[in-house]
N, C-alpha and C positions, 0 to 999 in steps of 0.2 A: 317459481324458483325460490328456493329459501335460501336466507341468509348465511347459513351457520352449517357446519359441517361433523355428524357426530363421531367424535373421536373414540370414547370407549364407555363401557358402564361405571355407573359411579363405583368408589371400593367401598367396604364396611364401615371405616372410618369416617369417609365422605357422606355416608349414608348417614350416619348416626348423628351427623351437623346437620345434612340436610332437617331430615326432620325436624331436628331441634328448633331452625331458624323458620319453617314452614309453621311449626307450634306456636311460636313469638316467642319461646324464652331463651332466647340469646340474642345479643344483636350482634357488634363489630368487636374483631380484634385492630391497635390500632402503635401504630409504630411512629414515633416523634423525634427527628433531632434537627437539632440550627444546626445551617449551614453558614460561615463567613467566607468573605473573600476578601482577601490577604492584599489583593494585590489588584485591586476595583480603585477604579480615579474618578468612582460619583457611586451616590449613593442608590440609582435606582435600581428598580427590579429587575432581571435577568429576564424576562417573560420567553422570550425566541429561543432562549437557552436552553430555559426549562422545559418547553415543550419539545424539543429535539431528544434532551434526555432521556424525557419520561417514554417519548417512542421509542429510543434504547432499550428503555427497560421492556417494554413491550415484545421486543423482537425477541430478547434472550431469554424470555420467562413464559413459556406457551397458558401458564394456568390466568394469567391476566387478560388473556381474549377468550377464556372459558365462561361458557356460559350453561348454566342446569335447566333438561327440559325434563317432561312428565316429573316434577317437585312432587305430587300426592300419591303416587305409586309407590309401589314395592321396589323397585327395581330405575330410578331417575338414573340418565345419559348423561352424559358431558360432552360439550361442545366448542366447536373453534367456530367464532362470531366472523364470519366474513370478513366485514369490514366494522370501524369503529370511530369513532368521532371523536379526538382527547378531549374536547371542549367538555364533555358531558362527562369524564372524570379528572376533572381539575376544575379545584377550585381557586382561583387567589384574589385575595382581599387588596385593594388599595390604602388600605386602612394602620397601619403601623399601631402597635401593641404596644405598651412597658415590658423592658425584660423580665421586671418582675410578676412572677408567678404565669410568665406566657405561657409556658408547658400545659397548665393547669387550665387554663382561659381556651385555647385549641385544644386539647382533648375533652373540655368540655363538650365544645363546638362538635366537636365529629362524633361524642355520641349522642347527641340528641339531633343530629341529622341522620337518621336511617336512609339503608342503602334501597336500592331499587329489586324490586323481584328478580330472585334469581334465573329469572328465565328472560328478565328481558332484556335487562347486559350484563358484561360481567362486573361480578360485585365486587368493585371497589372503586377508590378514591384517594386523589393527593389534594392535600390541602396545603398552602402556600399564606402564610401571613409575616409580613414585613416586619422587622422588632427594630422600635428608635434604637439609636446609640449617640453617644456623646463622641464617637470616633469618625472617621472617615471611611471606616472599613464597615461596608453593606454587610446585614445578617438578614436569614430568616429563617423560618420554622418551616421543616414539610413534613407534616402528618400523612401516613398513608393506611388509610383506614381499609380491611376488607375481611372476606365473610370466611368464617371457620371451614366452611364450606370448600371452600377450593385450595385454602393454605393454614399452615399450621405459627404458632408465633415466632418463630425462627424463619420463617420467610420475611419477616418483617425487617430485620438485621437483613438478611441477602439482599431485600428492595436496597434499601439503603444504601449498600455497598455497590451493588449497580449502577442507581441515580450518582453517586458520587466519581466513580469512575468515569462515567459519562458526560457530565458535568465539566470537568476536568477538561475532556479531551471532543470538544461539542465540534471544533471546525472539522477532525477526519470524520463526520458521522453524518451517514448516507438520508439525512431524513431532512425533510420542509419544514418548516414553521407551521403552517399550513392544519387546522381541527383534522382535517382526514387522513386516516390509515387504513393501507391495507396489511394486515401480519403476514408473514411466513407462511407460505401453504407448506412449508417441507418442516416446520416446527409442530414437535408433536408432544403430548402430553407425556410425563413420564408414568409409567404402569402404577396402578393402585400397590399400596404397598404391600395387602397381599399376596400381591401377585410377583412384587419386586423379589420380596422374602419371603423364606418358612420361617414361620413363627409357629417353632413346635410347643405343646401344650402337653406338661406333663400331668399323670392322674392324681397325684396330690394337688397342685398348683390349684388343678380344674376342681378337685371338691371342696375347697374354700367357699368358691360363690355360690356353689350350688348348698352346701347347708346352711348360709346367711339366706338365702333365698327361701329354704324349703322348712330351714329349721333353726330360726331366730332363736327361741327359748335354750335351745343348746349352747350354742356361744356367749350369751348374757349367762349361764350358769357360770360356766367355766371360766367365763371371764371376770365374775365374781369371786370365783374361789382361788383362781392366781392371785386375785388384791389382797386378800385373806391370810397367804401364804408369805405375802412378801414383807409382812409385819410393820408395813409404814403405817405413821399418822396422818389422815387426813390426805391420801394422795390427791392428786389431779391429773386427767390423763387426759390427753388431746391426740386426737388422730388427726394427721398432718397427710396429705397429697402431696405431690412433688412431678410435676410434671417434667421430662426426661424428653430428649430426642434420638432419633434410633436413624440419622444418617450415617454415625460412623460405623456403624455396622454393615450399614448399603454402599459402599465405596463411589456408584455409579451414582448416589444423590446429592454430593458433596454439597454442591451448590447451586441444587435445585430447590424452589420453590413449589410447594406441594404439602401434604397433609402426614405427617413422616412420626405423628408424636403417641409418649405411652405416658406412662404415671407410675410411680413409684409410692405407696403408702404408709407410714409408720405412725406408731403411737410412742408419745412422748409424754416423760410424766414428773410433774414438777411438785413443789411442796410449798408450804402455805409464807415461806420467808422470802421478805420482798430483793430481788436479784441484785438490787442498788446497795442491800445495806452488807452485804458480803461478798468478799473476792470468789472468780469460778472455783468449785473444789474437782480434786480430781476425778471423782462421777461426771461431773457437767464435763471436762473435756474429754471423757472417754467416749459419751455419749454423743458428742457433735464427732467426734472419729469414726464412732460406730454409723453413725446417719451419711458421713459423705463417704467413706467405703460401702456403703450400701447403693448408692448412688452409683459412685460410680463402674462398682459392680453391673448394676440395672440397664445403665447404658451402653454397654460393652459387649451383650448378647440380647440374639432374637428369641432367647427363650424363654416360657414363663410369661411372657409380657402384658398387661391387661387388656392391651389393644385384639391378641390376640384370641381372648376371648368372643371377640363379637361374630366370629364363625357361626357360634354354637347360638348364636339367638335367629329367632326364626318370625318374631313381631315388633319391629324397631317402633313403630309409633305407639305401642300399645305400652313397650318397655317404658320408652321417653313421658307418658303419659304417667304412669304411675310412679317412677322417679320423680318427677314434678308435684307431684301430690304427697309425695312421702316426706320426712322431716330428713337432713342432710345427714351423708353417712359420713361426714368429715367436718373438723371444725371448720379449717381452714387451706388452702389452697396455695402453693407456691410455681411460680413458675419466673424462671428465671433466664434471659437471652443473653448472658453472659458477658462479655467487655467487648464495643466495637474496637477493631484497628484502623484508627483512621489513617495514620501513618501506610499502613500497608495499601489502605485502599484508593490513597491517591498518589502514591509513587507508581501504580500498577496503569492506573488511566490518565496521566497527567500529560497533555501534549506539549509538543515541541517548545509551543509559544507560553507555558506556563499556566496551569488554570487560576492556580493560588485558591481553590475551594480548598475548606478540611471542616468534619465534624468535629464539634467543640461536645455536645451534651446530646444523652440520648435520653430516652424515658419509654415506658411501655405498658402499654394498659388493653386491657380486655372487657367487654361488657361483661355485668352478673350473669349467672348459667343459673337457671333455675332447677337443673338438674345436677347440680356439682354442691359442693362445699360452701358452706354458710356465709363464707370472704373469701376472697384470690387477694393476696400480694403479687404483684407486680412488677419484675428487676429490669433493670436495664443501665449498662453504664458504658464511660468509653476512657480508652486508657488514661489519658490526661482528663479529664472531666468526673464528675463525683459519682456517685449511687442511685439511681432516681426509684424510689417505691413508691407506687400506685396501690391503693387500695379499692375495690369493687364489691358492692354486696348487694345480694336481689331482693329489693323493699319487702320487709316484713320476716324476712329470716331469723335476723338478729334474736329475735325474741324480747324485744325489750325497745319502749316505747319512743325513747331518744336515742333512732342508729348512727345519726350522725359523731353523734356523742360520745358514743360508746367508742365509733373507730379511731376520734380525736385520742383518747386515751389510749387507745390501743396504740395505736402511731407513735406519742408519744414517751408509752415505756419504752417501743423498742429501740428510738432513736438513743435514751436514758439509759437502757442496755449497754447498747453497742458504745455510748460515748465512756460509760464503768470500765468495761472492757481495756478499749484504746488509751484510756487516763493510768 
């Protein structure tokens, strides 16, 4: 008798992670915020708590008892794991951190612990470390690391909001303290999303890829003699990603947890005068207007979308293979989970007797893709709480021989940017 129950075939999307994570070039996306408790009259861990929650979370998120079989095939299933043990995704430390740079110290933590084969539970993970404080009011950190494979990074925000709702509200919630669970037999995955949606592809859209693929020389011409035309000195042009989420589109996905994302691409192109030593001119703000109505244009329809291109490929590991070998078709990578409402999320699940949880700080980090953009930035924030940018790059991209270094600096003008800006 087997464990696990197959619920439906993987989609394109899910497919295109599979691979990638069967390959080894990707590891975990990973979702971090402290939790305090306002209203705690000792400082220890919540443990009974947290494991009630985290089977919350379990119950209302079907992709968390998902697990990937035949991973080396054309065509890998998805599956609901019978039964599951929390003990074996949860981690918590007795150990109490410094507040400072714990963010930094646990998302170290959870990527250099890789997850377990996709086929033998499902891939993820909460991590749990304690942070001293000089108050009475208990904090900690819960990281929830898990594979691109089953969820997209905006499910990492949904965990969160979950855990916290739950958390809140732990006495009306139907679940033991107890490592074993059984899930929801009546919880079912929601549809691959192209199946959720049409993602029509028009025939301009679609011959983009197909002459970068077939006829490189043609684009580098043209692309040279636009630079030619537009009579600057000494441009600099960077081609920027923008990773986008396409639930408001699907109404039924609002707040599901699932694989839902596209990308949005622009090139951007700067001049050789350093950003600090001059106020923005009206080009630079036309251009940050042109990029976020482009945006959020992108996100607003299923059309055109690059996700929907992966119909049209017919060799995913062969693609993913030579993407990997190729030099990166984007400098840099952004992907952004936008502001949690903490406020919202615990007035919604807050019981009777008061939970007094609220998230203070979030952060969000994704392992390097060997098959993406040379660095991902990182976003993640929460209303009352600041900005957190992660930066991610996959050793030896850089091109240049100190990468640490390189992104030090990099880090640093933008923070130098955005402080010109603000002053």
């Amino acid at each position: 008798m087997t464990d696990y129950e197959v619920q439906r075939p993987a989609g394109l999307n899910e497919l295109r992670c599979i691979v990638r994570d069967t390959l080894g070039l990707y590891g975990t996306i990973a979702a971090c915020a402290t939790y305090t408790d306002s209203g705690a009259s000792n400082s220890n861990l919540p443990v009974d708590d947290i494991v009630m929650a985290l089977k919350q979370c379990v119950a209302e998120h079907p992709v968390l008892t998902t697990i990937v079989l035949d991973t080396q095939t054309d065509s890998p299933l998805l599956a609901r794991q019978a039964n599951m043990s929390i003990s074996h995704h949860l981690r918590i430390s007795s150990h109490p951190i410094s507040p400072e740079n714990a963010m930094a110290e646990v998302l170290n933590q959870v990527h250099n612990d890789p997850l377990d084969d996709l086929s033998t539970h499902p891939p993820w993970r909460l991590y749990i470390r304690m942070i001293k404080t000089s108050s009475a009011l208990r904090t900690f950190i819960a990281a929830f690391a898990y594979s691109h494979a089953i969820a997209d990074g905006f499910s990492g925000l949904l965990f969160h909001r979950s855990f916290l709702r739950a958390l809140c509200g732990t006495e009306g919630l139907p679940h033991t303290t107890d490592a074993n669970f059984v899930p929801e037999t009546s919880s079912r995955l929601f549809p691959a999303l192209e199946q959720a949606a049409t993602l029509p592809i028009s025939w301009s859209f679609l011959l983009g890829p197909l002459i970068a693929e077939y006829c490189p020389g043609i684009l580098k011409r043209a692309l040279a003699r636009s630079l030619q035309e537009t009579g600057q000195e000494d441009p600099r042009l960077f081609k920027a990603e923008t990773a986008i989420d396409l639930r408001r589109c699907i109404p039924a996905a609002k707040d599901t947890m699932g694989n839902f994302p596209s990308a949005v691409t622009d090139v951007v192109t700067t001049s050789n005068t350093k950003a600090t030593d001059t106020p923005l001119t009206k080009e630079d703000w036309q251009t940050a207007q042109r990029l976020t109505h482009r945006l959020q244009e992108a996100s607003s329809t299923l059309s055109d979308q690059p996700v929907g291109l992966l119909k049209y490929l017919s060799d995913f590991r062969s693609w993913t293979i030579k993407k990997a070998s190729q030099p990166p078709e984007c400098s840099f990578s952004v992907s952004n989970l936008g502001v949690f409402e903490t406020e919202t999320a615990k007035a919604d699940g807050e019981s009777e007797s008061g939970g007094g949880w609220v998230i203070g700080d979030m952060a969000f980090s994704q392992s390097a893709d060997a098959t993406g953009a040379a660095f991902n930035l990182n976003l993640a924030s929460t209303k009352a709480g600041g900005l957190n940018v992660v930066v991610t790059w996959w050793p030896g991209m850089l091109g240049v021989q100190d990468e640490g270094r390189l992104m030090e600096r990099v880090c640093g003008g933008v923070v130098d940017q955005m402080e010109h800006i603000a002053g």
